[in-house]
Biopython code that builds the backbone (N, CA, C, O; Angstrom):
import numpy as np
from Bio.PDB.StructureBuilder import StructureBuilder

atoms = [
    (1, "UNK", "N", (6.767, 30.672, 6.514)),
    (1, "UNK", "CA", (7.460, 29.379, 6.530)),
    (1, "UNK", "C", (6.564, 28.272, 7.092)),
    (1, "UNK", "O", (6.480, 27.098, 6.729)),
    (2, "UNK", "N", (6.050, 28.788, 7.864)),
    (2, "UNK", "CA", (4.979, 27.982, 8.694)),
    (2, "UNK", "C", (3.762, 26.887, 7.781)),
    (2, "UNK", "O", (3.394, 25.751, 8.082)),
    (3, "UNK", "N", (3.313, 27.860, 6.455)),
    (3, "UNK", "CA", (2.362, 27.454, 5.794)),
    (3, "UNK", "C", (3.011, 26.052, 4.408)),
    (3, "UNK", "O", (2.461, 25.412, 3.512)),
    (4, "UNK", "N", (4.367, 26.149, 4.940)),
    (4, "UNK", "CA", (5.050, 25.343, 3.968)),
    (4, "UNK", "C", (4.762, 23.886, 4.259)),
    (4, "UNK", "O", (4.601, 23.200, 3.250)),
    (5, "UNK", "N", (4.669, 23.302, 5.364)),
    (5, "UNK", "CA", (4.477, 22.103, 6.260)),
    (5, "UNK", "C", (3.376, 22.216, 5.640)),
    (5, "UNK", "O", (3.526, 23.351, 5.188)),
    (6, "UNK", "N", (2.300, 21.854, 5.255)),
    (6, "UNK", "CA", (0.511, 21.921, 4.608)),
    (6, "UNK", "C", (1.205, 20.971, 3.369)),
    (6, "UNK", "O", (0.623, 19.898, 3.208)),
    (7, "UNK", "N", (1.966, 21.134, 2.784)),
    (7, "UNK", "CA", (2.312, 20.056, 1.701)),
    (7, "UNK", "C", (2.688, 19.096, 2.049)),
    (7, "UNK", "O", (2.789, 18.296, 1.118)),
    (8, "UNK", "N", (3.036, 18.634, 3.185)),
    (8, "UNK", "CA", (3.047, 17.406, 3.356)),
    (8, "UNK", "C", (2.023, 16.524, 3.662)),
    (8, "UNK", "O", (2.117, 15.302, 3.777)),
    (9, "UNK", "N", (0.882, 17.329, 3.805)),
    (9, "UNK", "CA", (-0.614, 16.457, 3.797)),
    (9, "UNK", "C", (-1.461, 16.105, 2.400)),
    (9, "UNK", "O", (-2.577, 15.636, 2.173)),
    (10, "UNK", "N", (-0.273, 16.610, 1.526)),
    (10, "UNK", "CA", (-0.741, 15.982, 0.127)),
    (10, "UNK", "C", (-0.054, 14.438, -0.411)),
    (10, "UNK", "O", (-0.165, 13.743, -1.421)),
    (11, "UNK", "N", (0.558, 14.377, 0.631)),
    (11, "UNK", "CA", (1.325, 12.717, 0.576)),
    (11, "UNK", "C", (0.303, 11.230, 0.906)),
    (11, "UNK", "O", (0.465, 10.112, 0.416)),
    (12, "UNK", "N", (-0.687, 11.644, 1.824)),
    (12, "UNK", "CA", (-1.492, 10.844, 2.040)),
    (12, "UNK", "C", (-2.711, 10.744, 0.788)),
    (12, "UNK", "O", (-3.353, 9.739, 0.481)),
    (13, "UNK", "N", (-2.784, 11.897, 0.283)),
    (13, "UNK", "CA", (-3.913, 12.200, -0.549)),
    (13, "UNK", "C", (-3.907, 11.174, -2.060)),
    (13, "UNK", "O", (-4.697, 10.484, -2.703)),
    (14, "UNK", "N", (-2.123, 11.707, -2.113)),
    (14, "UNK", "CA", (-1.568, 10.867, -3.224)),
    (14, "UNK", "C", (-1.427, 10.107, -3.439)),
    (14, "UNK", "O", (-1.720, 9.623, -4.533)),
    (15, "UNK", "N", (-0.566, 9.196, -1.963)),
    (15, "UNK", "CA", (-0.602, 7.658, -1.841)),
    (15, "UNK", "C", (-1.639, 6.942, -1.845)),
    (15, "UNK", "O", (-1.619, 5.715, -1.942)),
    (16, "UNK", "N", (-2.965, 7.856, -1.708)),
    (16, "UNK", "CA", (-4.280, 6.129, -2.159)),
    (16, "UNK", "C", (-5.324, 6.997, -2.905)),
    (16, "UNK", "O", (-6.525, 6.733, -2.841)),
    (17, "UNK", "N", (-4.754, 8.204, -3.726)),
    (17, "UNK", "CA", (-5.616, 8.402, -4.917)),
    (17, "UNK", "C", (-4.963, 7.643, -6.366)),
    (17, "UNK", "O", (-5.856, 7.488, -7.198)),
    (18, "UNK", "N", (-4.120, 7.335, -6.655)),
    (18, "UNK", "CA", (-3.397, 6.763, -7.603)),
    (18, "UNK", "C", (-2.969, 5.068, -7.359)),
    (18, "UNK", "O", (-1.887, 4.565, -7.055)),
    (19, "UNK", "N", (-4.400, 4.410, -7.652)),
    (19, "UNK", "CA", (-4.425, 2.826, -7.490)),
    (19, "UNK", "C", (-3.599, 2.310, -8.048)),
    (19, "UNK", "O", (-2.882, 1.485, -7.483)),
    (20, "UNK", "N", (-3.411, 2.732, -9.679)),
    (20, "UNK", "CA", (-1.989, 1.486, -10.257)),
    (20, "UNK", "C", (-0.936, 1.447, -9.271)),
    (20, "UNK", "O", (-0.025, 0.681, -9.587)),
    (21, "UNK", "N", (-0.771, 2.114, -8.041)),
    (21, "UNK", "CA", (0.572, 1.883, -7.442)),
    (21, "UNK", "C", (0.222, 0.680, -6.321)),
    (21, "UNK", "O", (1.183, 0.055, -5.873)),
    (22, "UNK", "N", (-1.102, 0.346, -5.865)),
    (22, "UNK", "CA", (-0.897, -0.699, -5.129)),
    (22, "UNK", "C", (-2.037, -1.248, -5.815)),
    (22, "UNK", "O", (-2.743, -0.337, -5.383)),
    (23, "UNK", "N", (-3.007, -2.064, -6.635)),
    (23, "UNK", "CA", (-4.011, -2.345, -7.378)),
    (23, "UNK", "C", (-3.295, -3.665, -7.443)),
    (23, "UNK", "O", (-2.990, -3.880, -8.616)),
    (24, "UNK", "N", (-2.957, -4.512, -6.745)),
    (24, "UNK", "CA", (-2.128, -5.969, -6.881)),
    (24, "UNK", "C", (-2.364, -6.834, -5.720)),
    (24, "UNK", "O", (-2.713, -6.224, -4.709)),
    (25, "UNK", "N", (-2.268, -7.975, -5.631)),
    (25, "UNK", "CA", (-2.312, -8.993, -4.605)),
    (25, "UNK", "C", (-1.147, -9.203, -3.557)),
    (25, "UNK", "O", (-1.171, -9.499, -2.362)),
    (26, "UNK", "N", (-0.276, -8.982, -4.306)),
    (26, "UNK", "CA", (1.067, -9.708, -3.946)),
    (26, "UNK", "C", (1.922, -7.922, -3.514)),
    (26, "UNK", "O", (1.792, -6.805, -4.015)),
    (27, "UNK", "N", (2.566, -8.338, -2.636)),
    (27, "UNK", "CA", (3.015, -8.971, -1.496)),
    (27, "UNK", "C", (1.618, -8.910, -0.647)),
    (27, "UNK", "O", (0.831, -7.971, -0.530)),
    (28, "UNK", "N", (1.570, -10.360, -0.039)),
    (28, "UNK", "CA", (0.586, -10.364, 1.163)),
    (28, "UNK", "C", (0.991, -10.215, 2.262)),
    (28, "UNK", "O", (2.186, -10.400, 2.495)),
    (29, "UNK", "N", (0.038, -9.807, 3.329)),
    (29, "UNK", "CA", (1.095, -9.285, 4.316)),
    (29, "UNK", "C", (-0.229, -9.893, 5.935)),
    (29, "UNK", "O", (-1.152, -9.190, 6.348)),
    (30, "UNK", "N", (0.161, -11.379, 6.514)),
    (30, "UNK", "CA", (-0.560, -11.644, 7.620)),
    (30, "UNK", "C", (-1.864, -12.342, 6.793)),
    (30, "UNK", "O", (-2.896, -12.529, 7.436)),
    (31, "UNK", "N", (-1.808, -12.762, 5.223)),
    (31, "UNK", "CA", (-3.205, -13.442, 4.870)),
    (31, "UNK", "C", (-3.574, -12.081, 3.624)),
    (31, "UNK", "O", (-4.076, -12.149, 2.502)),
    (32, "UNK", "N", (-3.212, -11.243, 4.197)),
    (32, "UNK", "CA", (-4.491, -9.985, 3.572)),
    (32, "UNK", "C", (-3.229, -9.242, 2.115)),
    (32, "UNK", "O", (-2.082, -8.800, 2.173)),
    (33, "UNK", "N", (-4.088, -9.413, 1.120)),
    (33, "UNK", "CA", (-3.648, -8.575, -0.195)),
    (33, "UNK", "C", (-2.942, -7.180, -0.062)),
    (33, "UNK", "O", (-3.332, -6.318, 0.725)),
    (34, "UNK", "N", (-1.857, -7.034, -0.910)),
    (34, "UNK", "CA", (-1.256, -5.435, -0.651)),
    (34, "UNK", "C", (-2.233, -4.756, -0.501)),
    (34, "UNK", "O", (-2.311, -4.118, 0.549)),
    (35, "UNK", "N", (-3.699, -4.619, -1.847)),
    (35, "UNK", "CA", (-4.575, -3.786, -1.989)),
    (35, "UNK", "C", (-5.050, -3.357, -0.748)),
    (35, "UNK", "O", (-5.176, -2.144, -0.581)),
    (36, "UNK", "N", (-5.472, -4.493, 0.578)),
    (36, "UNK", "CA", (-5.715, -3.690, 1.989)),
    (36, "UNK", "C", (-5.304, -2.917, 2.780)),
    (36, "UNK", "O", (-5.732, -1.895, 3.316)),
    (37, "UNK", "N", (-3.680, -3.977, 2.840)),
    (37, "UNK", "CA", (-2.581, -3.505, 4.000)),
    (37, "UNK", "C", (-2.241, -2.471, 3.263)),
    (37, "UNK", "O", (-1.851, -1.622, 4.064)),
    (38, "UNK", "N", (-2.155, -2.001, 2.050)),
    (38, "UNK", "CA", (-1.835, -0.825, 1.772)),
    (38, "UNK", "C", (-2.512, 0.460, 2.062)),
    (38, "UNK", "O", (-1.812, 1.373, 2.499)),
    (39, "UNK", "N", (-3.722, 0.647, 1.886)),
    (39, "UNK", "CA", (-4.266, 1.346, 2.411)),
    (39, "UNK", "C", (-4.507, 1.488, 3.834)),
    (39, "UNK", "O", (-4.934, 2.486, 4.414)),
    (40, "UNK", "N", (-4.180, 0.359, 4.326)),
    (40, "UNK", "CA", (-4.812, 0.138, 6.167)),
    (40, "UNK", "C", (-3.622, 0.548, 6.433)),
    (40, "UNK", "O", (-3.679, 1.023, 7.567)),
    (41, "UNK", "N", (-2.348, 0.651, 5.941)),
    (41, "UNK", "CA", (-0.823, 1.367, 6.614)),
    (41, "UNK", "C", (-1.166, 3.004, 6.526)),
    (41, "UNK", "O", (-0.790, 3.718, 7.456)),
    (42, "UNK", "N", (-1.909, 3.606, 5.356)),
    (42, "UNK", "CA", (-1.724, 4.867, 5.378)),
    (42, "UNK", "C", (-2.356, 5.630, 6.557)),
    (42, "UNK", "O", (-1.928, 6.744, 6.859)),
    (43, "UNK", "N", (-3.727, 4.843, 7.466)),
    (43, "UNK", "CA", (-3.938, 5.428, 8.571)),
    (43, "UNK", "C", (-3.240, 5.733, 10.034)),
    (43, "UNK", "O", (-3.654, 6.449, 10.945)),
    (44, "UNK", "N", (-2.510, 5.252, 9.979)),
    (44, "UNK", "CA", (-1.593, 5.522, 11.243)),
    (44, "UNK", "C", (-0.656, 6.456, 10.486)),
    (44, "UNK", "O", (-0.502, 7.497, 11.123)),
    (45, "UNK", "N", (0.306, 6.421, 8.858)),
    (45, "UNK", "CA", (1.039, 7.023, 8.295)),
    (45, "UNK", "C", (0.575, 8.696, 8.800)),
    (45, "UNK", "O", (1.131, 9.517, 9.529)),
    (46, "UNK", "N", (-1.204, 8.719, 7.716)),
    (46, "UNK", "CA", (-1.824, 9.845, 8.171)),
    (46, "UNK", "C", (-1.679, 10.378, 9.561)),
    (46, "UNK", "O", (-1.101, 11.458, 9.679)),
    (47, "UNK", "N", (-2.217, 9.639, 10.854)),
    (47, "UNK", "CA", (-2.444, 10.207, 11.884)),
    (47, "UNK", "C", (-1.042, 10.772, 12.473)),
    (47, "UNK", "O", (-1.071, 11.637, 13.348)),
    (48, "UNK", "N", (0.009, 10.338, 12.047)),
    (48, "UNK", "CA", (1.577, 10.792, 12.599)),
    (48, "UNK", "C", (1.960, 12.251, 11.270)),
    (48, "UNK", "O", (2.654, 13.194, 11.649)),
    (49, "UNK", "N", (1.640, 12.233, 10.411)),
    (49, "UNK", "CA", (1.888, 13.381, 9.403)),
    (49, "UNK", "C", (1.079, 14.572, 9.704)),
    (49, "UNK", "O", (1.506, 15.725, 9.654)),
    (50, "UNK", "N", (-0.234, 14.185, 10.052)),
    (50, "UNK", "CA", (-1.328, 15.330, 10.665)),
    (50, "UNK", "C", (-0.841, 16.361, 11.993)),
    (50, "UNK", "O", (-0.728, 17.573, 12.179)),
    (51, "UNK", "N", (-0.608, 14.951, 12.871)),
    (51, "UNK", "CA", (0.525, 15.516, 14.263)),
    (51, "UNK", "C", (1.442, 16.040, 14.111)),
    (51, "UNK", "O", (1.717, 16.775, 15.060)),
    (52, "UNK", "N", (2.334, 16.047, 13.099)),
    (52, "UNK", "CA", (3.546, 16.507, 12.774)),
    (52, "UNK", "C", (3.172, 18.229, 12.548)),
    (52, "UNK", "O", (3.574, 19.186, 13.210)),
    (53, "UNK", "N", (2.154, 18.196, 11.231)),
    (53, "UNK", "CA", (1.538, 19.667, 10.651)),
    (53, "UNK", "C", (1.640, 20.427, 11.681)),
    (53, "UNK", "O", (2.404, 21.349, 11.965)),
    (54, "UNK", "N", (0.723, 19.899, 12.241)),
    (54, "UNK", "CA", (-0.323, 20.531, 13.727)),
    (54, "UNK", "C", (0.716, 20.955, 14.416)),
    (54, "UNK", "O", (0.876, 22.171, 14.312)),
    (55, "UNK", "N", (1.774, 20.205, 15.334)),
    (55, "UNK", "CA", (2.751, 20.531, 16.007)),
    (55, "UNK", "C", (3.936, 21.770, 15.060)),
    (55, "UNK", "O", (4.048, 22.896, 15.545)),
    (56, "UNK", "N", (4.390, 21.572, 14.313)),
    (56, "UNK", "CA", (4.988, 22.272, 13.552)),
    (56, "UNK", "C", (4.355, 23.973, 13.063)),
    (56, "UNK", "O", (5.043, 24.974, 12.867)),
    (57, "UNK", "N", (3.000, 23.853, 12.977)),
    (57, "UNK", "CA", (2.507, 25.103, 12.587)),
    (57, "UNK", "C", (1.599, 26.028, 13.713)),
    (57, "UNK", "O", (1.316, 27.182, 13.394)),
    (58, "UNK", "N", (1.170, 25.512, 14.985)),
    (58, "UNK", "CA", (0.761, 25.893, 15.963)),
    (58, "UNK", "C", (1.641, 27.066, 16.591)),
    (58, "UNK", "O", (2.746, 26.990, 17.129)),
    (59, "UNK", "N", (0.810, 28.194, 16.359)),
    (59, "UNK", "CA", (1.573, 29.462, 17.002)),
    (59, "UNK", "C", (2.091, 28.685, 19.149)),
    (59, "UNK", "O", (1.461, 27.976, 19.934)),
    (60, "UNK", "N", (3.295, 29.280, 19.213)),
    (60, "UNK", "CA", (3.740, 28.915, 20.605)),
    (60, "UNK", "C", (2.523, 29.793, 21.570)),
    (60, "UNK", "O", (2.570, 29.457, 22.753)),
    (61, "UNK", "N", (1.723, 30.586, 21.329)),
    (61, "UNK", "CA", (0.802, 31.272, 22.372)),
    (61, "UNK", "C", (-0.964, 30.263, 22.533)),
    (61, "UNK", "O", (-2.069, 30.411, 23.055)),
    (62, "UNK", "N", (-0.138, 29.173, 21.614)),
    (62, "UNK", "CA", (-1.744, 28.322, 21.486)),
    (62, "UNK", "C", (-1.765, 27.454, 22.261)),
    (62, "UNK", "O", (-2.745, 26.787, 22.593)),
    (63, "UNK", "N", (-0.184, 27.334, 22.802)),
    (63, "UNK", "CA", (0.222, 25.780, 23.607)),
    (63, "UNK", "C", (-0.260, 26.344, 25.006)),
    (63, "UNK", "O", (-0.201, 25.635, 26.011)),
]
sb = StructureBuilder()
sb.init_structure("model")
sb.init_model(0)
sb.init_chain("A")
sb.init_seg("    ")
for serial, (resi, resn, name, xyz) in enumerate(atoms, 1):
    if name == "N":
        sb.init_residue(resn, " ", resi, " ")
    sb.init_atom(name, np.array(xyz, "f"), 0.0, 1.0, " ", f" {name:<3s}", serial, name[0])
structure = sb.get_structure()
């Protein structure tokens, strides 16, 4: 069950391998084009989904 959580690190992979989904200007967000803030949101997205894995699949004798 443990190894099931690992698919959720294909969400980041997806969200900025497939450009037609943010490849646009608009909405701007603070000055800066979706095309940035979109990608510049997925790093914190990433770093909280990674933590999640990690915490979730870590045998209790590792803590």
């Amino acid at each position: 069950m443990r190894r099931a959580w690992y698919a959720l690190l294909v969400l980041p992979f997806a969200g900025t391998l497939i450009p037609p989904l943010y490849n646009h200007a608009r909405p701007a967000l603070f000055g800066l084009p979706f095309f940035y803030w979109y990608q510049l949101a997925w790093v914190p997205v990433t770093a909280a989904i990674l933590g999640l894995v990690i915490s979730l699949t870590r045998k209790r004798s590792d803590v």
